[in-house]
N, C-alpha and C positions, 0 to 999 in steps of 0.2 A: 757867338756869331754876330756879327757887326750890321747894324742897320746898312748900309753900303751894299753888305751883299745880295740885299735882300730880291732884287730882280735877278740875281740866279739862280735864288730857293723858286723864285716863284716860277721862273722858266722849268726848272724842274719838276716842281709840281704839277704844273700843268701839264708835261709830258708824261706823267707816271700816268700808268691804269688806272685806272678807280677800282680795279676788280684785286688790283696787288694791293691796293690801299685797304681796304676791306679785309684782307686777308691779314695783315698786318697791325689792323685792331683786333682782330678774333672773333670777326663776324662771324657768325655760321649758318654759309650763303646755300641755297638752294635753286639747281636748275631750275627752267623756265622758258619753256621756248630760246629764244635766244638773248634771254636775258635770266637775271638772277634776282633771288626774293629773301631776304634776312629772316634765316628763321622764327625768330623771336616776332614778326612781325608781315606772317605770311602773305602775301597779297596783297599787301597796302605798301610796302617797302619795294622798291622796285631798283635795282641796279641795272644800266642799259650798258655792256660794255662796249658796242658800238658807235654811240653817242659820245662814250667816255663821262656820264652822269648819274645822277641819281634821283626818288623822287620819291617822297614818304606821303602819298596821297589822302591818307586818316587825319593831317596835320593841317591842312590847307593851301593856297594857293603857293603862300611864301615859301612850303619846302617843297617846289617842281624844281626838275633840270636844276641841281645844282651838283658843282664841281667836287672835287676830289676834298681840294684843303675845305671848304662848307662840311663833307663827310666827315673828318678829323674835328672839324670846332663841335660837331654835333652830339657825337661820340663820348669824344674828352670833355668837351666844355670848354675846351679853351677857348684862347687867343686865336688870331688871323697869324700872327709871328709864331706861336707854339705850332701853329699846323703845319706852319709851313718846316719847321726845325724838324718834326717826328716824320716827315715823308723825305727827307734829308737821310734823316738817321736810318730809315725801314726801306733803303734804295735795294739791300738785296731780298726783300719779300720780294716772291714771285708764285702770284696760283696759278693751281696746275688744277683742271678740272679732272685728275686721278686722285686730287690733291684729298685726301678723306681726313685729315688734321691737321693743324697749324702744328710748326715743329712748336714742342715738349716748351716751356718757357724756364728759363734760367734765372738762377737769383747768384750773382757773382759781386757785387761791391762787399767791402769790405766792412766789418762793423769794429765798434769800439769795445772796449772792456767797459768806458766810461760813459756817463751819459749827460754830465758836468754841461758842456754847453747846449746841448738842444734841450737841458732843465730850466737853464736859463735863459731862454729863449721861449717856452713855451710860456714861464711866469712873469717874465717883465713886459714882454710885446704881445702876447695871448692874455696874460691875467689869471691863467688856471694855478691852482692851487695845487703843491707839494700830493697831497690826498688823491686828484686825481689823476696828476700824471705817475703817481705809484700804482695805482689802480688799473691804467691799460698797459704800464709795465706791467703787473703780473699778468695780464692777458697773452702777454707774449704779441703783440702784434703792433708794437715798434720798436725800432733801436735806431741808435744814432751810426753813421756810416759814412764814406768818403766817396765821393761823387766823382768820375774824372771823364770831361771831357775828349769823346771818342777823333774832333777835329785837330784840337790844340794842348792835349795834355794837359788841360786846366784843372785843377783839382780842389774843391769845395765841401766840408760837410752837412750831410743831408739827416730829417729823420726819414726816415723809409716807415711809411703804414702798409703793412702786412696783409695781405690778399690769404686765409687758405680757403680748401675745399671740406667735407663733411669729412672724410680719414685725414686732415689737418695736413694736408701737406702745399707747402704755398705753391700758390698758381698766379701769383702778381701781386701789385702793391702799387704806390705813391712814394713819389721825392717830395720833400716838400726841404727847401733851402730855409739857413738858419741867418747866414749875414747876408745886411742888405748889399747891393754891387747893381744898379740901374744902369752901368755901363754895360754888365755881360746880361742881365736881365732888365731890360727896357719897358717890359710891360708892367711887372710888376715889383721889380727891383728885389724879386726871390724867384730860386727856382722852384716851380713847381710843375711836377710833370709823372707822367706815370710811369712805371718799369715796363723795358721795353718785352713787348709780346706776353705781356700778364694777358688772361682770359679777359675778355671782354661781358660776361656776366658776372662774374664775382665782383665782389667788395670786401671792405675792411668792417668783419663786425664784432663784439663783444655778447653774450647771452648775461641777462641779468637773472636767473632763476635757471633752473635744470630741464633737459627736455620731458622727463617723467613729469614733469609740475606741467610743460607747456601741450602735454597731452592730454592733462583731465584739465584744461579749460573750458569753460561754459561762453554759454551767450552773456551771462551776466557777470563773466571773470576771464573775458576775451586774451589770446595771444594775443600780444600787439607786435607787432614789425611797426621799429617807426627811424625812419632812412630821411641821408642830409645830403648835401651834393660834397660835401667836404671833410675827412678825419675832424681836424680840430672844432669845427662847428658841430659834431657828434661829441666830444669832451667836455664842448661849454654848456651843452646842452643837459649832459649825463653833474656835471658839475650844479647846474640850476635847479635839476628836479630831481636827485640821487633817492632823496626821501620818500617820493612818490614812486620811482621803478620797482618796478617787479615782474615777474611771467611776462619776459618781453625780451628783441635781439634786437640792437641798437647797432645800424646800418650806413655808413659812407660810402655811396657810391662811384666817389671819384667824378660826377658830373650827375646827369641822371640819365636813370634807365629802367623802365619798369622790367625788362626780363634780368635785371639783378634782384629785386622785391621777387619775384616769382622763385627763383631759384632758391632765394632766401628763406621762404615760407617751406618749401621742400623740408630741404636740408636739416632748418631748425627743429622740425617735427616726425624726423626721423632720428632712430639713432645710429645706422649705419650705413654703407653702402646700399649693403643688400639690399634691406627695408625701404629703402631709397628708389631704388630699381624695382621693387615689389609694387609698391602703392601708384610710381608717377607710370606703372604701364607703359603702352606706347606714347606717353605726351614725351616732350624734352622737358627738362627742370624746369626752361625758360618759357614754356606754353602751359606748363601743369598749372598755374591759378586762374586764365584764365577757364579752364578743364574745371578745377576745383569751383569757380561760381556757377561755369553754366548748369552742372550739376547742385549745385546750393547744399553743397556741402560745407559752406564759411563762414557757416552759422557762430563758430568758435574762434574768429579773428578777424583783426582791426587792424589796421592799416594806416598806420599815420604819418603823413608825410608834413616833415620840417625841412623842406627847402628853403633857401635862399626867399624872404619876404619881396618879391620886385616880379615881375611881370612875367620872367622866364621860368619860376617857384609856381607862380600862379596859372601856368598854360600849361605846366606836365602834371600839378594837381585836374584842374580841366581835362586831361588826355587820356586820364585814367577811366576805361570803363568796365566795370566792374557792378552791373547793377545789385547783385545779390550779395554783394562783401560793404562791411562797411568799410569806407574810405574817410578821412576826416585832414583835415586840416591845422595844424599847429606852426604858425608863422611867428619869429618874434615880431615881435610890436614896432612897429616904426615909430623913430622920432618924430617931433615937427616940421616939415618944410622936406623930410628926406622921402626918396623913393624908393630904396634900399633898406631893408634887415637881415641880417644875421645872429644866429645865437652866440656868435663869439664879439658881436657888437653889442649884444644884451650882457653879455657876462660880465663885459668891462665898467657896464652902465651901471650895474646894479651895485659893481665894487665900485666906483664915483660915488655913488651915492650912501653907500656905506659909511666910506670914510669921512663923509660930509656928514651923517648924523650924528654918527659916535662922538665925535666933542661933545656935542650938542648935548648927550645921553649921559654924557659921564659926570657933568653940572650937575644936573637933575636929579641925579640920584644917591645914595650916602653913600659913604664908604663901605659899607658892611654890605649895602647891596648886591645880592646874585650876579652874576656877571652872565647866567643863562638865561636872566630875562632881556638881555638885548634880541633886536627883532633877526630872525632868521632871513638869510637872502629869499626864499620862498614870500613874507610878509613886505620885502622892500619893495619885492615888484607888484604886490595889491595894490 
């Protein structure tokens, strides 16, 4: 979609509901007098559809009265141009206050046999290694697929990061584009976007240990949940400290959202449905941790969030209240002079600097010398 058109997206936007918008991400809106309240966020989240606004008042002044496309960059994470492209695209969401679920989501793009180019793509321009993009293949939760523009029949391969539910059955996912093209992608000169009408609580996650291990956790051998706003910064991440994982579900959120952490914590530590439905009672997935601290039952998990290192990582760590869970922080390191980190900005850093020792390592030491004593990526970044 061409910069040009963009004051007819935006005329459109602004004429759509906010209440179809909502519907459209897979909020799960609750009556309210004459207005509506996000479950996930009862009370404090406010939808006015008479206003045609919204107002997340736990957040501060800056999220009052704000628009439709504001709801969509909040949400997604994205761009002001992505918001405005996915309320284009989600023109026939329409809620119905009989409406009791968003239609069923579909996963219809095509996939490859081969995984050839988005291998080479994640190792040349991401830096990840052969090891771990075998690794979240066998996870099953991406493959490479053909993207085709529902306006212009344009057609792009995509990897798709994989959304399922606890009976493993997908309920959404990520595009994330493989060639650069800043003409059809202006923001970021790839696409990235999510699959339309995925759940808006799920994410893409991988379990590093089994749930029978994540059930005899202790206080001193805590579950960890520890959530990225992004797939590939969840790879660079598991790529950086592989050695150290364990008894832990390692979580992309797709932007951030504490009621995907919450649902997550569920899920993780049940092993079925049922048990599922057993334990969370009347709470929803997406209310059960806060349920689980005021009760100070979370004595046995940790919570670590590795968002994005930059101001918006550092105000949904802040937004998190949870007095009786531990909560912690794990941000990569920021360079000098930058205001901005990423683990898949660390990953690249650490291979920099890698290859900048190894000459240096290979002088130093004799021939016959071990080649296991060079310093592990873990030691580069001491």
């Amino acid at each position: 979609m061409e910069w040009s058109k963009d004051s007819e997206l935006k005329k459109l936007a602004k004429s759509k509901r906010i209440i179809d918008v909502a519907y459209a991400l897979g909020m799960d809106l609750v009556k309210s007098g004459r207005n509506y309240t996000w479950k996930s966020h009862q009370g404090s989240f406010i939808i006015s559809p008479e206003k045609n606004i919204f107002s997340w008042f736990s957040q501060g002044t800056d999220m009052r009265g704000k628009d439709s496309i504001a709801l969509v960059q909040l949400i997604k994470g994205c761009s002001f141009k992505e918001a405005l492209e996915f309320i284009a695209e989600s023109k026939a969401s329409v809620f119905k206050e009989t409406t009791q679920a968003q239609k069923e989501f579909e996963y219809n793009l095509p996939e490859h046999s081969n995984f050839y180019f988005a291998r080479q793509y994640l190792k040349e321009e991401r830096g990840l290694s052969d090891d771990t993009i075998d690794f979240f293949l066998r996870q099953n939760v991406m493959a490479l697929a053909t993207n085709k523009n529902y306006q212009d029949g344009f057609t792009e391969p995509v990897i798709v990061f994989k959304n399922f539910d606890i009976n493993g059955k997908m309920i959404g996912g990520a595009r994330q584009g493989i060639f650069y093209n800043k003409r059809r992608h202006p923001e970021k000169g790839r696409m990235k976007k999510t699959l339309f009408r995925s759940d808006g609580t799920s994410g893409t996650w991988v379990d590093i240990g089994t749930k029978q291990q994540f059930k005899r956790s202790t206080p001193e051998n805590p579950f960890k949940i520890i959530v990225f706003e992004a797939p590939i910064d969840m790879m660079s991440y598991y790529e950086l400290h592989k050695e150290q994982l364990d008894n832990c579900r390692l979580v992309a959120m797709h932007g951030m959202n504490e009621a995907i952490i919450s649902r997550n914590v569920l899920e993780a530590l049940c092993l079925n449905e049922q048990e599922m439905n057993r334990v969370k009672g009347t709470e929803s997935a997406t209310s059960f941790l806060k349920k689980l601290d005021e009760l100070q039952y979370s004595k046995n998990l940790e919570i670590v969030i590795a968002t994005d290192n930059d101001s918006a990582g550092h105000q949904f760590f802040d937004s998190i209240n949870l007095p009786h869970t531990k909560v912690v922080p794990h941000f990569a390191p920021l360079r000098e002079g930058s205001l901005k980190a990423d683990w898949n900005d660390q990953l690249k850093q650490v291979k920099a600097s890698q290859k900048s020792v190894e000459p240096e390592l290979v002088k130093a030491v004799s021939p016959e010398a071990n080649r296991s004593k060079f310093p592990s990526i873990a030691e580069l970044e001491m």
